[in-house]
C-alpha positions in Angstrom: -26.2 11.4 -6.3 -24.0 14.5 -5.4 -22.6 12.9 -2.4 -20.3 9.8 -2.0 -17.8 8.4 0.7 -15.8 5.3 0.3 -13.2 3.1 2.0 -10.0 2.5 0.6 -7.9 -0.6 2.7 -4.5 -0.2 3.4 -1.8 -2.0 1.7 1.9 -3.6 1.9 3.9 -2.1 -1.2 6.6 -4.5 -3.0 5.9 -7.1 -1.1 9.7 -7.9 -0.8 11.1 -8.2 -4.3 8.7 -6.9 -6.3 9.4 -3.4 -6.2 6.8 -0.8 -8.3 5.3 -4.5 -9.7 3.5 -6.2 -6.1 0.9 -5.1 -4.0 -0.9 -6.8 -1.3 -4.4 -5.2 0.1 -4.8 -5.6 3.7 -7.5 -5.7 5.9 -8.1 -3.3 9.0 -7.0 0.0 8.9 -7.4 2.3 6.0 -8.7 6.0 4.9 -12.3 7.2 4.0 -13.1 10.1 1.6 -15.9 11.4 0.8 -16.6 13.7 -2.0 -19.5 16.4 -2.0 -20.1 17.9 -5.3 -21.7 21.3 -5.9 -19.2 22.8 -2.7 -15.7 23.8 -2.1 -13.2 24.7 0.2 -10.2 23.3 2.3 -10.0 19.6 2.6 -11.4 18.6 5.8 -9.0 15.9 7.3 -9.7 14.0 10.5 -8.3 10.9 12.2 -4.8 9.8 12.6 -2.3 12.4 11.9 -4.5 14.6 10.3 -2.3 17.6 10.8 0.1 16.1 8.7 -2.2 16.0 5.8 -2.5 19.1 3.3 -5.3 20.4 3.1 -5.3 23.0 0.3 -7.0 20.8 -2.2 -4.5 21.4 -5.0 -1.7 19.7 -2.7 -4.3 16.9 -1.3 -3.2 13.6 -3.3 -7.4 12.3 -2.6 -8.6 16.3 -4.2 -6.2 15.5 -6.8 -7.4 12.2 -7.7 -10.9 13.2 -7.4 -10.2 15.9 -9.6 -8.8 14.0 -12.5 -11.4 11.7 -12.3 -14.3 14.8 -12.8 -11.8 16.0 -15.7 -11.8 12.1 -17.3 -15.7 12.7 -17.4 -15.1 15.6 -18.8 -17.4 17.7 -15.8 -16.8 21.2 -14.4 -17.8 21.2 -10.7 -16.7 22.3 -7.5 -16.0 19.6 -4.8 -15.8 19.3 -0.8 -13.1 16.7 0.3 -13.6 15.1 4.0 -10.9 12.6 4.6 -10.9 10.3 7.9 -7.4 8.9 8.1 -7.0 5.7 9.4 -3.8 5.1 7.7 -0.3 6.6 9.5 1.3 9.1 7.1 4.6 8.4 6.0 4.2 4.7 7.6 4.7 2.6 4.7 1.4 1.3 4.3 0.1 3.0 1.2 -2.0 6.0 3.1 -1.4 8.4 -0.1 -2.7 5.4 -2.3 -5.5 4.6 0.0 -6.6 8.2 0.0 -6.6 8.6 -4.5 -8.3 5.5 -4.9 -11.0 6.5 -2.2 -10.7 9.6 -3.6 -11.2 9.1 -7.3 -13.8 6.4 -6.4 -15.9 8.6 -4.6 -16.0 11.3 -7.4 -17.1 8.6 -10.0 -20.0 7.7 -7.7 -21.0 11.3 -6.8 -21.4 11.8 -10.3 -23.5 8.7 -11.0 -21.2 7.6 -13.1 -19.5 4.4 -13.6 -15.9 4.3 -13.4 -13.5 1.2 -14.5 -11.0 0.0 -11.9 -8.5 1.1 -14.5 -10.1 4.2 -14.9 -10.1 4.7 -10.9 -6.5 3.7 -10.5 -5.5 6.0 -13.9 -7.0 9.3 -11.7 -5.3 8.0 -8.8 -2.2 8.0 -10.0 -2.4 11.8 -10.4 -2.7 11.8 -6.6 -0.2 8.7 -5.9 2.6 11.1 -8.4 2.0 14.3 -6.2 3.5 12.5 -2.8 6.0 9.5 -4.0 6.1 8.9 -7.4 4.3 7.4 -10.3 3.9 3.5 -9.4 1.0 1.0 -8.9 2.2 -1.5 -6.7 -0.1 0.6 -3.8 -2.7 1.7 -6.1 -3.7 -1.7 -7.9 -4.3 -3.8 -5.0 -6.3 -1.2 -2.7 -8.8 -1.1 -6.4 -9.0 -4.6 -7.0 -8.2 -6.1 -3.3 -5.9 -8.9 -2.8 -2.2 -9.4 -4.3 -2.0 -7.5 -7.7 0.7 -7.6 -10.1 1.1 -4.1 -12.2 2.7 -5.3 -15.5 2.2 -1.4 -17.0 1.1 1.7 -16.2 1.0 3.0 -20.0 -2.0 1.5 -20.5 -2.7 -0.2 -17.2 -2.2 -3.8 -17.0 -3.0 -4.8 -13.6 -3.3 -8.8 -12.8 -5.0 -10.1 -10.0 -3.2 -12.8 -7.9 -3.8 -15.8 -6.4 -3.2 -16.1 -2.5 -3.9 -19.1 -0.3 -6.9 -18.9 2.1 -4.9 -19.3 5.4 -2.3 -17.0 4.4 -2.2 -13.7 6.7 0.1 -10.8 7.5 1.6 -10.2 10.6 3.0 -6.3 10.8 4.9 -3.6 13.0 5.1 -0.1 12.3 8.1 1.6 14.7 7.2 4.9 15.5 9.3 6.7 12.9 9.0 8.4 10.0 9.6 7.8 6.5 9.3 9.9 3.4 8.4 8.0 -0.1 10.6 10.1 -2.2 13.5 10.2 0.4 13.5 6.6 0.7 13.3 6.3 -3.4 16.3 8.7 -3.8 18.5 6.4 -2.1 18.0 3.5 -4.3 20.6 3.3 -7.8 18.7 4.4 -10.7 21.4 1.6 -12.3 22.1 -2.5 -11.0 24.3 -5.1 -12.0 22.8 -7.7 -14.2 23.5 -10.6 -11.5 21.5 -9.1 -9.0 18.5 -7.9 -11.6 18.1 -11.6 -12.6 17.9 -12.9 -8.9 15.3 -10.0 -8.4 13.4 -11.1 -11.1 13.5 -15.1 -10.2 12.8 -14.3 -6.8 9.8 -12.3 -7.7 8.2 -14.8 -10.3 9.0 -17.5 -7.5 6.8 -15.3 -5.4 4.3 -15.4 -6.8 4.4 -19.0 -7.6 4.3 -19.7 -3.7 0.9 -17.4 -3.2 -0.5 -19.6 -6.1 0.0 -22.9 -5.0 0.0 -21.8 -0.8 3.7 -23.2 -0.9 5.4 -22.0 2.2 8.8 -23.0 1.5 9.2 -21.7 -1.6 7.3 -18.1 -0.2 10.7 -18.2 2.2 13.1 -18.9 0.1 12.0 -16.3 -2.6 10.7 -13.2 -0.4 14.1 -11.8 -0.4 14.8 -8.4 -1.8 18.2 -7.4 -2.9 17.4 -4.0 -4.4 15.7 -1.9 -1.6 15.4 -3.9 1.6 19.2 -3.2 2.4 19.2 0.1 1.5 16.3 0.9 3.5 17.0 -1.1 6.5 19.0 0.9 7.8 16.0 3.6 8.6 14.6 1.3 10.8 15.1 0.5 13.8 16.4 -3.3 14.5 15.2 -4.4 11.6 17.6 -7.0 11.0 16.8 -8.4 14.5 13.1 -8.2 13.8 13.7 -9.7 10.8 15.2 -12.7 12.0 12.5 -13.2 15.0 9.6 -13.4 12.6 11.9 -16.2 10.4 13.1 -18.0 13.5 9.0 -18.0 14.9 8.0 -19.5 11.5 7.1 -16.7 9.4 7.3 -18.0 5.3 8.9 -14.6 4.9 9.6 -10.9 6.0 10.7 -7.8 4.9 9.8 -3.6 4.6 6.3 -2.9 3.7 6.6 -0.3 0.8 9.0 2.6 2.2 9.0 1.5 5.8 8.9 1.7 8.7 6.6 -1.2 9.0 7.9 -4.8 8.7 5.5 -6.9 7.1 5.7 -11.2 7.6 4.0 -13.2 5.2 2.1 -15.8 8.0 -0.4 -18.7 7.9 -3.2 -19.4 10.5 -0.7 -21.3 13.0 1.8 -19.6 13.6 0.5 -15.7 12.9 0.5 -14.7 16.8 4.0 -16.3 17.5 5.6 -14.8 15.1 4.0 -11.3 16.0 4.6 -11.5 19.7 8.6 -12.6 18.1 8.7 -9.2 15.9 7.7 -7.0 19.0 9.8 -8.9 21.6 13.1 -7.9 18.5 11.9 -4.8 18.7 12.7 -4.2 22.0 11.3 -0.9 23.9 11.1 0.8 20.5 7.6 2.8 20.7 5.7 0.5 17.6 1.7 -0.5 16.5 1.2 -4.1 15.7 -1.0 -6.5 14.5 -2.2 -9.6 12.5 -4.0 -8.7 9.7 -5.8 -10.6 6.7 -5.3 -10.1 3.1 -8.2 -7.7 1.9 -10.3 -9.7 -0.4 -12.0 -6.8 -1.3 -10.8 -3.1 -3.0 -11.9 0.0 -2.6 -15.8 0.6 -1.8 -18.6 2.5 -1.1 -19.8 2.9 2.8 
């Protein structure tokens, strides 16, 4: 085979507290590379806000991933990139991610070879670094599907979650912008020790709640002290649509990776209520929205 395209799903970064450490695939939307070996050029983009997207391939973060991943198999060889977008850029739902793991998957294939989902996040981490930084929590769960904890990136330690069958998210994305490495530079490289060991219990408590489907708990612990208030600010009525998707009977909300979108963590009952709550908070702000399952399933060929 000289010729591969696969599907990468989109995800919802941090998923409140966990911030760099949990990731959660989601089904729906998401971007598809393919990889053509034996050409070169531009990277061809298409679909949603494809003129946002580099295309000289040395800027591209799915030509960089697919390029570290012919390098890891030690292979010279020239390569087309076509990328359909599905994802929004800058939308906080892990398009850069989406687009290295797709990208880096789709090299392995083209070359018949046989990549490791560790191998396939390591060369999409080269792409993931070029836009916002070197961090899993986007990367892990659009390779393996579902919620992922990243314990290490040097070597890769990526655990595979638990989550509860009739768990879903409901999400809005406001029609602004939000740039990964802007929205990093605002957090304190430093924190007290107070409010690191809350982080901490509320992220282990987490992930307690996706294990045993415990609602409650999932409310009580999806509350992010590090990021979520410095980020809130970017986006419009948060706060308000915040406490609409609480007050309908979401287990818990907060910003899906960077933002703009507002992710609710929602079971099978109460997911449209608490969706039609988040856009009626959100007033006439321009926004996308939609109910969305956890993606079972990573990255793969189509």
């Amino acid at each position: 085979m000289s010729r591969a395209t696969v599907f990468a799903p989109g995800s919802v970064g941090n998923v409140g507290p966990g911030f760099d450490i949990l990731g959660m695939a989601v089904d729906g939307a998401g971007d598809t590379v393919t990889v053509e070996l034996g050409k070169s050029g531009p990277v061809i983009v298409r679909g949603r806000d494809a003129a946002l997207v580099p295309t000289d391939p040395a800027k591209n973060a799915a030509s960089i991933a697919a390029n570290a991943m012919i390098k890891k198999r030690q292979q010279a060889a020239a390569l087309q990139i076509t990328i359909d977008k599905g994802l929004p850029v800058s939308g906080g739902m892990g398009g850069s991610a989406a687009s290295s793991v797709a990208g880096a998957c789709a090299a392995a294939l083209a070359m018949d070879a046989k990549a490791s989902p560790e191998e396939i996040m390591t060369a999409a981490l080269e792409g993931e670094m070029f836009v916002s930084g070197r961090h899993l929590d986007n990367i892990a769960p659009i390779t393996l599907g579902g919620l992922v904890l990243s314990r290490s990136i040097e070597p890769i330690d990526a655990i595979p979650l638990k989550v509860p069958d009739h768990w879903s998210v409901a999400l809005i994305t406001p029609r602004v912008r939000i740039e990964t490495k802007q929205a990093r530079a605002i957090l304190p490289l430093q924190w007290d020790r107070a409010s690191w060991i809350q982080q901490m219990a509320n992220t282990t408590a987490l992930v307690a709640a996706f294990a045993n489907g415990d609602g409650a708990l999932a409310r009580r612990a999806l509350d992010d002290l590090y990021a979520e208030p410095r980020r809130a600010p970017m986006i419009p009525r948060f706060a308000e649509v915040k406490r609409a998707a609480l007050d309908a009977g979401a287990f818990g909300c907060s910003i899906s990776g960077s933002g703009p979108t507002i992710f609710a963590i929602v079971d099978t009952v109460t997911s449209r209520p608490v969706l039609d709550a988040m856009r009626k908070a959100l007033g006439d702000v321009e926004s996308e929205s939609r109910i969305a399952e956890i993606a079972r399933k990573g990255a793969h060929p189509v």
